[in-house]
Every structure is written in C-alpha cells, then in structure tokens.
N, CA and C of each residue as an Amber inpcrd file, in Angstrom:
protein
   510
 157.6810000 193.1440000 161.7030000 157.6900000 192.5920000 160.3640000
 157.0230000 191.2110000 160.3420000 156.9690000 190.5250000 161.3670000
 156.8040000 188.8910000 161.5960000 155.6990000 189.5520000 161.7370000
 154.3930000 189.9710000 161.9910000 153.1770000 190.2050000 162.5500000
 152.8610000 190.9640000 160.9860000 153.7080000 191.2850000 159.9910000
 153.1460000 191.4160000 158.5400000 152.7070000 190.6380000 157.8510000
 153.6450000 189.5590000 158.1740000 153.6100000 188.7620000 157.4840000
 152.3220000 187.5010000 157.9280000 152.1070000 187.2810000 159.0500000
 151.1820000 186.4510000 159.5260000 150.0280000 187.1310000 159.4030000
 149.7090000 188.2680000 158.9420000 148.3960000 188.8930000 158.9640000
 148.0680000 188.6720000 156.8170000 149.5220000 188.7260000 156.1420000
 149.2600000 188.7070000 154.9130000 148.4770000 187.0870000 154.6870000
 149.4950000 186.2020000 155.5160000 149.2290000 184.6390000 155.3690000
 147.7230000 184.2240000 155.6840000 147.4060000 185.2060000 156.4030000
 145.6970000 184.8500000 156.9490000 144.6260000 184.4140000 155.8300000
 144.8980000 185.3510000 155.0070000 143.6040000 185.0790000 154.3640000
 143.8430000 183.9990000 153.1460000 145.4280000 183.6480000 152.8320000
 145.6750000 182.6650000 152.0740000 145.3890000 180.9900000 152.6880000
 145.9280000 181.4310000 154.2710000 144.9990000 180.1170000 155.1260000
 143.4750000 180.1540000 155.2050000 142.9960000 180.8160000 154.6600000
 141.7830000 180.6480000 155.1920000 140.7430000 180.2510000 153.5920000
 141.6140000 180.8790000 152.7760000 141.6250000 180.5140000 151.0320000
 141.2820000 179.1180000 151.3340000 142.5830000 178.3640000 151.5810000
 142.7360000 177.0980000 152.1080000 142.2880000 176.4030000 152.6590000
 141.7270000 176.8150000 153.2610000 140.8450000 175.7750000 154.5940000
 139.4870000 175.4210000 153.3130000 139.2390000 176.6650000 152.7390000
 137.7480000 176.5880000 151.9090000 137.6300000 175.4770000 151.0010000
 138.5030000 175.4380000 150.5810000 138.7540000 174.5260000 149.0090000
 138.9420000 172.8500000 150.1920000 139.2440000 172.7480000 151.0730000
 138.7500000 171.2980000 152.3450000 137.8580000 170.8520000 151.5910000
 137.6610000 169.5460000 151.4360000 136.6490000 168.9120000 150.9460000
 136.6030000 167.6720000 151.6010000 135.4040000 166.6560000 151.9660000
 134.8450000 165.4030000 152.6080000 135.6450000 164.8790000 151.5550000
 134.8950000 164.7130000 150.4040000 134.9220000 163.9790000 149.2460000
 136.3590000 163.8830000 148.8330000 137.1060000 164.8670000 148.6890000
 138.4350000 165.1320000 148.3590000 139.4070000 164.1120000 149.6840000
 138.7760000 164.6970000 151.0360000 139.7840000 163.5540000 151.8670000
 139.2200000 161.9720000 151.3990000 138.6280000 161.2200000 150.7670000
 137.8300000 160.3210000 151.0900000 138.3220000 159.9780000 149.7670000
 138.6390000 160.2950000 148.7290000 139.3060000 160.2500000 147.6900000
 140.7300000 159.9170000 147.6880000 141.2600000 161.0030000 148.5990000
 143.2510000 160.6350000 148.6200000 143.2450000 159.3390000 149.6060000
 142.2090000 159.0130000 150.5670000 142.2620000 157.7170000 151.1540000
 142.3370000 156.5350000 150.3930000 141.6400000 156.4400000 149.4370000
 141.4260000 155.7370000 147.8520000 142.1390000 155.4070000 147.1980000
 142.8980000 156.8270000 146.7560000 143.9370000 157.0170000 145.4430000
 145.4050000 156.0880000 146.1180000 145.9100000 155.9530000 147.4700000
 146.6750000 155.1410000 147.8330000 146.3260000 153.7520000 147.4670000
 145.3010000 152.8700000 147.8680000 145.5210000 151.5120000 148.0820000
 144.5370000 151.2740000 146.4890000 144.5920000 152.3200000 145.9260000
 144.1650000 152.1560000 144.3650000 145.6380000 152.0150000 143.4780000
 146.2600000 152.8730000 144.0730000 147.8260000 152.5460000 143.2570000
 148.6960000 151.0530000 143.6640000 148.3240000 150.5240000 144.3330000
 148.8510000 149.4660000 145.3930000 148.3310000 148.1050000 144.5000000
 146.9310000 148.0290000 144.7060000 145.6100000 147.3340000 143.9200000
 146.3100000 147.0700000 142.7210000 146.5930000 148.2350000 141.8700000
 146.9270000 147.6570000 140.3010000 148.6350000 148.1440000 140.1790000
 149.3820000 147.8840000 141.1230000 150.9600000 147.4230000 140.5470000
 150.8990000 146.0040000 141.5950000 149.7000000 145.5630000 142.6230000
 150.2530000 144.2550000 143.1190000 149.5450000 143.4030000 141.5390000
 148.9990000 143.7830000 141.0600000 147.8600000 143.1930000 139.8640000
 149.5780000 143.5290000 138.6890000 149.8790000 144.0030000 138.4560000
 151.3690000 144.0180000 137.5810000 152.4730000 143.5240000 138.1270000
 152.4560000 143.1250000 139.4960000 154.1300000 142.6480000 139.6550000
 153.8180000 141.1680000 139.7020000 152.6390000 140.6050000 140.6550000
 152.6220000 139.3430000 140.5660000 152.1800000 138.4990000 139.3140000
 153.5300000 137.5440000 139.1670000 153.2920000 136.2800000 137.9970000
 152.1610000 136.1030000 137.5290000 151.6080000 135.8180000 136.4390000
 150.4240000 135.2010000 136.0610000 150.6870000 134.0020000 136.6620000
 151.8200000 133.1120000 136.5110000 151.2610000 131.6740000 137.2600000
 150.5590000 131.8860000 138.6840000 151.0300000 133.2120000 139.3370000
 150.5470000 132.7260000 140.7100000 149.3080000 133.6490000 140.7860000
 148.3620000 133.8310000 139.7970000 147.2870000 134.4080000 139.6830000
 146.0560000 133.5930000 140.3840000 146.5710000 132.0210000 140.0910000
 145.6510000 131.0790000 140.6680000 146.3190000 130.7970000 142.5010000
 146.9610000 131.8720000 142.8800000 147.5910000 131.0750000 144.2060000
 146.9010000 131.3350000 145.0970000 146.4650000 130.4700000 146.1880000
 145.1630000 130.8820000 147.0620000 146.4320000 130.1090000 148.6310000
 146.1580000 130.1660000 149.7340000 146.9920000 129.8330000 150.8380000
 146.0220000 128.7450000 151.3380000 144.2380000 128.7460000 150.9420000
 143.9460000 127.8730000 151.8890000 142.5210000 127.6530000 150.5190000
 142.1330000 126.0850000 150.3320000 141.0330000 126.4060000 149.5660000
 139.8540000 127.3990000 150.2450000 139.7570000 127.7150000 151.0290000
 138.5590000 128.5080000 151.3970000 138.1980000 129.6180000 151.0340000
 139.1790000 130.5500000 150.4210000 139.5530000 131.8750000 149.9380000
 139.6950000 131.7430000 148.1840000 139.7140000 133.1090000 147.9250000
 139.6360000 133.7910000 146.8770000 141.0300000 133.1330000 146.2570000
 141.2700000 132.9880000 145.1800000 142.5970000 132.9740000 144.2370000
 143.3370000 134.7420000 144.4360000 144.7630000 134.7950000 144.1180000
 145.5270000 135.7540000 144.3400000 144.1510000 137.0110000 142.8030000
 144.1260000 135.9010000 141.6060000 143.2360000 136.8990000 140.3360000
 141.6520000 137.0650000 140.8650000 140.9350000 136.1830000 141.7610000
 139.9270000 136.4520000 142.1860000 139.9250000 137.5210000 143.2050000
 141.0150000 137.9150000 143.8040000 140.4700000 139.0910000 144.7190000
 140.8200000 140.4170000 143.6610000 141.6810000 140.7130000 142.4610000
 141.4760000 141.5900000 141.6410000 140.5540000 141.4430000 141.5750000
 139.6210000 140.4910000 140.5010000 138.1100000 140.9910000 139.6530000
 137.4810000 141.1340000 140.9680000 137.2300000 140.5850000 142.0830000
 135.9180000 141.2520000 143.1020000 136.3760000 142.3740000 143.5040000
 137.6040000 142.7650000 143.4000000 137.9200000 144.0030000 143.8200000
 137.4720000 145.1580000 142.4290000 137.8450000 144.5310000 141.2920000
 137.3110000 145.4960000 140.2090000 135.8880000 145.5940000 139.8850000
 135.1740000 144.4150000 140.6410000 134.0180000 144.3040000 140.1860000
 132.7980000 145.0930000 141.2560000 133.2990000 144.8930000 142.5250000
 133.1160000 145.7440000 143.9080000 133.2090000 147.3750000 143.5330000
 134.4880000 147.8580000 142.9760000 134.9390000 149.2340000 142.9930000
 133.6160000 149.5790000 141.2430000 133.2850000 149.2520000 140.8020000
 132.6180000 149.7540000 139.9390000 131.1410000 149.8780000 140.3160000
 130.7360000 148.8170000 141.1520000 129.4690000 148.4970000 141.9790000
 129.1080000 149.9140000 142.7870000 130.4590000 149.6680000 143.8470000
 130.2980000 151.2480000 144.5730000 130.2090000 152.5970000 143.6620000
 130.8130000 153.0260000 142.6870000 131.1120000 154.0320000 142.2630000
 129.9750000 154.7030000 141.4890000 129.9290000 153.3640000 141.2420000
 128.3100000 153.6340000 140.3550000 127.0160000 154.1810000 141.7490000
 126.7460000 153.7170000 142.0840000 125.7660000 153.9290000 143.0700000
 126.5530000 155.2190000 143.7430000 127.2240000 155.2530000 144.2050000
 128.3780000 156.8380000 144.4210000 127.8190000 158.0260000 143.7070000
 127.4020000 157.5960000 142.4010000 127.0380000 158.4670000 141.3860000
 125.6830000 158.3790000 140.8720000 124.7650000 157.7800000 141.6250000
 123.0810000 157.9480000 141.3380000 123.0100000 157.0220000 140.5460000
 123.8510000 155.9380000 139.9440000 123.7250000 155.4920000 138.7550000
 123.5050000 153.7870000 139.0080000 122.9250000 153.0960000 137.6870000
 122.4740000 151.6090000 138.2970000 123.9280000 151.1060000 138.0670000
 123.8580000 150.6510000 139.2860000 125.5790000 149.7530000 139.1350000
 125.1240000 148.1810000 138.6220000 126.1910000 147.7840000 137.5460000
 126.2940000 146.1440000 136.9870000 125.7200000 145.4610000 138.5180000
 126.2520000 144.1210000 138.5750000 126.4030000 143.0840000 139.5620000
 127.5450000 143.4120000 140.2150000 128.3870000 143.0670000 141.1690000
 129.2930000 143.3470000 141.8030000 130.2150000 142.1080000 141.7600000
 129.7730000 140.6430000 141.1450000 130.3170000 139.9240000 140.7230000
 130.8130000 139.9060000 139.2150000 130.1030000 140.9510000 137.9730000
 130.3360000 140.8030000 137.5400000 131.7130000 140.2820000 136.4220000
 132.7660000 140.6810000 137.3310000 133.7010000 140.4050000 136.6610000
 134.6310000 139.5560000 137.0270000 134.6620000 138.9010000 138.3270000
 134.8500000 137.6560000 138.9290000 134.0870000 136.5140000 138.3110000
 133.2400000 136.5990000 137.7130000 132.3160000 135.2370000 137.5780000
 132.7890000 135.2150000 135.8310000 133.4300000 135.9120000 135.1580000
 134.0430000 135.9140000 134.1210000 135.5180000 135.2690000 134.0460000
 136.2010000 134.8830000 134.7990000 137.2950000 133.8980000 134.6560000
 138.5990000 134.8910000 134.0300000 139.1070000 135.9820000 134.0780000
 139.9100000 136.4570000 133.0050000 141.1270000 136.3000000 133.6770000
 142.1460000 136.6840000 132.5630000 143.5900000 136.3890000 132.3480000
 144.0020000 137.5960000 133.0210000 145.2460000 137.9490000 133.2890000
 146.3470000 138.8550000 134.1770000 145.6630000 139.8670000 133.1510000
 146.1840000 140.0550000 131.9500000 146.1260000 141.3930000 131.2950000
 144.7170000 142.1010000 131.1760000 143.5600000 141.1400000 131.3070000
 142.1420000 141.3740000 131.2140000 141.9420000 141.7910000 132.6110000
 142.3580000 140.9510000 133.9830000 142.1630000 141.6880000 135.0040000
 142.7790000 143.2320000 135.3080000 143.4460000 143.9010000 134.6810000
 144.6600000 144.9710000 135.0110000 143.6890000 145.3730000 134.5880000
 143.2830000 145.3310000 133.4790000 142.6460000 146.0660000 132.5640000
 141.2730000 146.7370000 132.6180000 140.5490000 145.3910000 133.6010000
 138.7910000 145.5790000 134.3720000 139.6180000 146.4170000 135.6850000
 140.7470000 146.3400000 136.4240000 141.0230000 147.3010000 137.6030000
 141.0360000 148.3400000 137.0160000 142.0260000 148.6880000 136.3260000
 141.6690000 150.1480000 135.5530000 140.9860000 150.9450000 135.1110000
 140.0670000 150.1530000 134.4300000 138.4290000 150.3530000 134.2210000
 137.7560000 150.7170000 135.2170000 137.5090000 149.9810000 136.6150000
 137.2530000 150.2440000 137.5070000 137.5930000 151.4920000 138.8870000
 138.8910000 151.7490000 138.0430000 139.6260000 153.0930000 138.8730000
 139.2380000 154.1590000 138.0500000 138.8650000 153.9680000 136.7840000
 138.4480000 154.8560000 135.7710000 137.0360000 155.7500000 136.7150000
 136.1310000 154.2700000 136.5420000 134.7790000 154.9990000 136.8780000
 134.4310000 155.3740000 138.4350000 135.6240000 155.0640000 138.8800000
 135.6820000 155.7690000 140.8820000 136.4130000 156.7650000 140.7460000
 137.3300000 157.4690000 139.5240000 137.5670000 158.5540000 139.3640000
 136.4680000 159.8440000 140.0250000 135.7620000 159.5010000 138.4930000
 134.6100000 160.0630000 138.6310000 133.5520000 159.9980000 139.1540000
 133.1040000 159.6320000 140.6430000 132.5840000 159.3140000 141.5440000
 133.4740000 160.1480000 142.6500000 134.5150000 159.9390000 142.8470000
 135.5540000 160.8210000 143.6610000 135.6280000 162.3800000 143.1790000
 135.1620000 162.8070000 141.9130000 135.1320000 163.6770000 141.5540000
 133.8230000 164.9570000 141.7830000 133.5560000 164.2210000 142.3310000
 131.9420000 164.9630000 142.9950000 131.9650000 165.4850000 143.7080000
 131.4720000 166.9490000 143.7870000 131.6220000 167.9700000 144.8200000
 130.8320000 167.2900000 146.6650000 130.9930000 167.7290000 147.8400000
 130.4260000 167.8170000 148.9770000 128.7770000 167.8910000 148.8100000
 128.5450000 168.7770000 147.9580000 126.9830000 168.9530000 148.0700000
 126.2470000 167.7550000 147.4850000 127.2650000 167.1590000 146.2050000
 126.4940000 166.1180000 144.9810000 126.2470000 164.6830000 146.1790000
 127.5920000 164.5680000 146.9300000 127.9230000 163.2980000 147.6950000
 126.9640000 163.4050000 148.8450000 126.2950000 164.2680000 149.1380000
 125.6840000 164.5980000 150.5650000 124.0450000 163.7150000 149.9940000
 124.1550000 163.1210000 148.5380000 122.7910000 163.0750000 148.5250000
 122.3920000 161.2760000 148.8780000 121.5320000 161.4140000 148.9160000
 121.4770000 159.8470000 149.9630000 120.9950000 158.9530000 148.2450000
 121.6990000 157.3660000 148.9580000 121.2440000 156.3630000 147.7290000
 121.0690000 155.0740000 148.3690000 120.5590000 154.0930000 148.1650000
 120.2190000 152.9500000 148.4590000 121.7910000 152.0690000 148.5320000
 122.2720000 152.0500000 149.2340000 123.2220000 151.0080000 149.5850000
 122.9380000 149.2970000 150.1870000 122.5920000 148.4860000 149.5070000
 122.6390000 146.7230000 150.3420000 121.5220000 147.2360000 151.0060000
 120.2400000 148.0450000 150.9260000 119.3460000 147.8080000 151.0240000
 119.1540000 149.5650000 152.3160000 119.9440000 149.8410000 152.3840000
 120.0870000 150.8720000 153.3120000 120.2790000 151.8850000 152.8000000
 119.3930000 153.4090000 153.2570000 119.8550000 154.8810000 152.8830000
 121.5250000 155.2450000 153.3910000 121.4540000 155.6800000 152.4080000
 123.6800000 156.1730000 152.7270000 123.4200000 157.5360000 151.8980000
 124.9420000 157.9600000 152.4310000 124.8650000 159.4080000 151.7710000
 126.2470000 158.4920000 150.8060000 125.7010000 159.3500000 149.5650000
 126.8920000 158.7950000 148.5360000 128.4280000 159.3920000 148.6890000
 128.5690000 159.9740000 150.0380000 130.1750000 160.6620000 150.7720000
 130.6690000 158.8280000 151.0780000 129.4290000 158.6420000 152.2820000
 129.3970000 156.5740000 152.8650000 129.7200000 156.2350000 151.8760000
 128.9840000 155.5830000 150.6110000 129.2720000 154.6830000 149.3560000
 130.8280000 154.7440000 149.6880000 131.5550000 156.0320000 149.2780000
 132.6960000 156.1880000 148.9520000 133.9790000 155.9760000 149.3950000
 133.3680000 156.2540000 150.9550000 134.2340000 155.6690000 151.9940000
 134.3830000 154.2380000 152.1810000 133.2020000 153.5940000 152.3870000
 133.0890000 152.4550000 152.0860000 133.4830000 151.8640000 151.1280000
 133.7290000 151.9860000 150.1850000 134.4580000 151.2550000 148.4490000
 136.0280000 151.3640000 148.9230000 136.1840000 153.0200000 149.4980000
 138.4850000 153.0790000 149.8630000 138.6160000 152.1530000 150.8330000
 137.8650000 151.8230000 152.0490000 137.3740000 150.5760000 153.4350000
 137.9570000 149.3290000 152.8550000 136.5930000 148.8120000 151.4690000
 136.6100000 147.4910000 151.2280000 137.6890000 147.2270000 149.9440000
 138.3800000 148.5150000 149.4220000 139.6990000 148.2160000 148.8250000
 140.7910000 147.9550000 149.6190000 141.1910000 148.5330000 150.4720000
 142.1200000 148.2030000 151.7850000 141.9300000 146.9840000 152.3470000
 140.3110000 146.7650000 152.7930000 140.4590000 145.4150000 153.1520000
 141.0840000 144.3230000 152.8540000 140.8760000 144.4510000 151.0270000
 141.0040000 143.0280000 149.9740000 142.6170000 143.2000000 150.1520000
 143.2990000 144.5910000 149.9940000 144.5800000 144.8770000 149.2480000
 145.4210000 144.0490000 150.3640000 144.7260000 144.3280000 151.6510000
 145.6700000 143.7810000 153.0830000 145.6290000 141.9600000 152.5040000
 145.0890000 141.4890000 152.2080000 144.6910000 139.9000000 151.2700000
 146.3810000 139.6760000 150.6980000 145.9580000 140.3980000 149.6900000
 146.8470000 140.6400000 148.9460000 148.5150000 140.5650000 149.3570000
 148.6680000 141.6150000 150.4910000 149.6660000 141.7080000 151.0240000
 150.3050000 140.3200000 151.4120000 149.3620000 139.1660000 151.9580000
 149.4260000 138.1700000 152.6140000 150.2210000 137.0490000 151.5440000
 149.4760000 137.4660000 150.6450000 150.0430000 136.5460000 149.2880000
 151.1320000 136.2810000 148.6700000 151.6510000 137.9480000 148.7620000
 153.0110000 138.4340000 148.3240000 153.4290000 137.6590000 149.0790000
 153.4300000 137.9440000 150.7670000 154.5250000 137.4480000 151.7580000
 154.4070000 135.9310000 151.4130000 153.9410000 135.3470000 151.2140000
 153.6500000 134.1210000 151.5480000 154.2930000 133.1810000 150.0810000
 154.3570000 134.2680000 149.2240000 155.1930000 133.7110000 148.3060000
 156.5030000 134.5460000 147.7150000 156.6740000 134.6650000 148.6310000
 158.4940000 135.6490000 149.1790000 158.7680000 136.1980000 148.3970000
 157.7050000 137.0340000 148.2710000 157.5700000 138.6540000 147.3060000
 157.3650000 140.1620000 148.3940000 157.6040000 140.9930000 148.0220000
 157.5280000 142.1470000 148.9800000 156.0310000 143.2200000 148.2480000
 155.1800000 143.2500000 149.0490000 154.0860000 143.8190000 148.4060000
 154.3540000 145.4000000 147.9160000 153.9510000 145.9730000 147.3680000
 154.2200000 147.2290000 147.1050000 154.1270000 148.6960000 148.2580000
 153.2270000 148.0490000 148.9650000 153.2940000 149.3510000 150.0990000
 154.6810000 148.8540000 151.1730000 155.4190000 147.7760000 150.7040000
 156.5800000 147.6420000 151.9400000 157.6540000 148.4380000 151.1170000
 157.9280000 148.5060000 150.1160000 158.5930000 148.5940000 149.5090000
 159.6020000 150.0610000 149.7450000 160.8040000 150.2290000 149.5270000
 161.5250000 151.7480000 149.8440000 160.6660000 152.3760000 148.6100000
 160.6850000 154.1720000 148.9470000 160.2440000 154.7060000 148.1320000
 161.5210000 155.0630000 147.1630000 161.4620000 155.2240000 145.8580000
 162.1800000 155.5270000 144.8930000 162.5050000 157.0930000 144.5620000
C-alpha cells in the first residue's frame, strides 16, 4: 500500500519541482527584509528619524529614502525600463509618512519586477555600467536591502528598541 502511495505522490512532486522558479526564490529572499524595511519605517519615532550614531552615516530617514530610492532604481532596470536617479528620493528631504509612503511605492514597483517569469529575467541589462542578467539586478536590490535593513537594526539597538526581525513571532 506504502509503494501506492509513493508512486501516486510522484508525479505531484514532480508537478512541483516544475513550477521552481530563480525569480520566485530571489523574490521570497526580498519579500522578508521588504516587510522588515517598512514596519522598522512604522515603529520608529519620527523624532528619531534624524538619529544617526556617528556624523559620517546616513540619518535613521535617510537610509529609508536611499533604500526606497535604490529599490525603485533596481526594479526598474529589473524590468528593461529607464530607472529615475537612485537618489531620487533621498535628496528630497521627506517626513515619516512621505517616507513609508515612497517605501511602499517602491515595494510596489519591485513587485512587479519580482513578478517576471525565468525566461523575461534571463535577459541581460546594463547595470553601473555592466551586462547583468535582470535575475542579478534582482538579487542584487534583496543583497542591498538587507544590507541597509542590518543599518537599521543597529539603530533600533542603539536606541533601546527591538528591531522587528528580533522580535517573538505573534
């Protein structure tokens, strides 16, 4: 009976394996420190939007907008398409609710960039001056969100807050 059943399961594993996608893993890598990105952008104070640990660095609201302004940069080029400036929305000065708001925006249009089949992402685009396959772009954008978000993390601690990825799950 056990040898029925593992012969029925076969072809539903193998269903499975098909629907595997680059793009799809390279995406759920994303969709984590994208949820992280905009509730540390909602839990921390607006006063401490300006809190930086050392002048040399970014403000706690300057690593949102380069992070929103970065993630739209990539996504765009992800998607064949002319991306803004990558400063653009850092060099704009905005308030807590305007930054949530450009992250969101920005998770909006890496949606759809993440939404692109294996074959679309396989096609090469000019990255910082270099051929990439727009799968790279993508990886690279979930990379340099993690990077900033680990920032982030530093900030919380440092102003005896608990960042959101420490946190118990609910």
């Amino acid at each position: 009976m056990s040898l029925l059943a593992l012969l029925a399961a076969a072809p539903l594993a193998a269903q499975s394996a098909s629907k595997a996608s680059a793009v799809a893993d390279a995406q759920a890598n994303w969709a984590s420190v994208r949820d992280y990105l905009v509730q540390s952008a909602v839990d921390m104070p607006e006063a401490k939007y300006s809190y930086r640990p050392t002048a040399s660095v970014r403000t706690f609201g300057e690593i949102l907008a380069h992070v929103a302004g970065s993630q739209s940069m990539f996504c765009a080029i992800a998607l064949g398409e002319k991306p803004a400036a990558e400063d653009a929305i850092e060099s704009r000065k905005l308030g807590k609710d305007a930054l949530i708001a450009a992250l969101k925006k920005s998770n909006d249009d890496c949606a759809r960039a993440y939404a692109q089949d294996d074959a679309a992402a396989a096609a090469m685009v000019d990255l910082f001056g270099s051929q990439r396959s727009r799968l790279f772009t993508l990886i690279e954008n979930a990379a340099h969100d993690n990077e900033h978000y680990g920032n982030l993390v530093t900030y919380f601690r440092m102003n005896g807050m608990v960042p959101p990825s420490s946190r118990p799950a609910r």
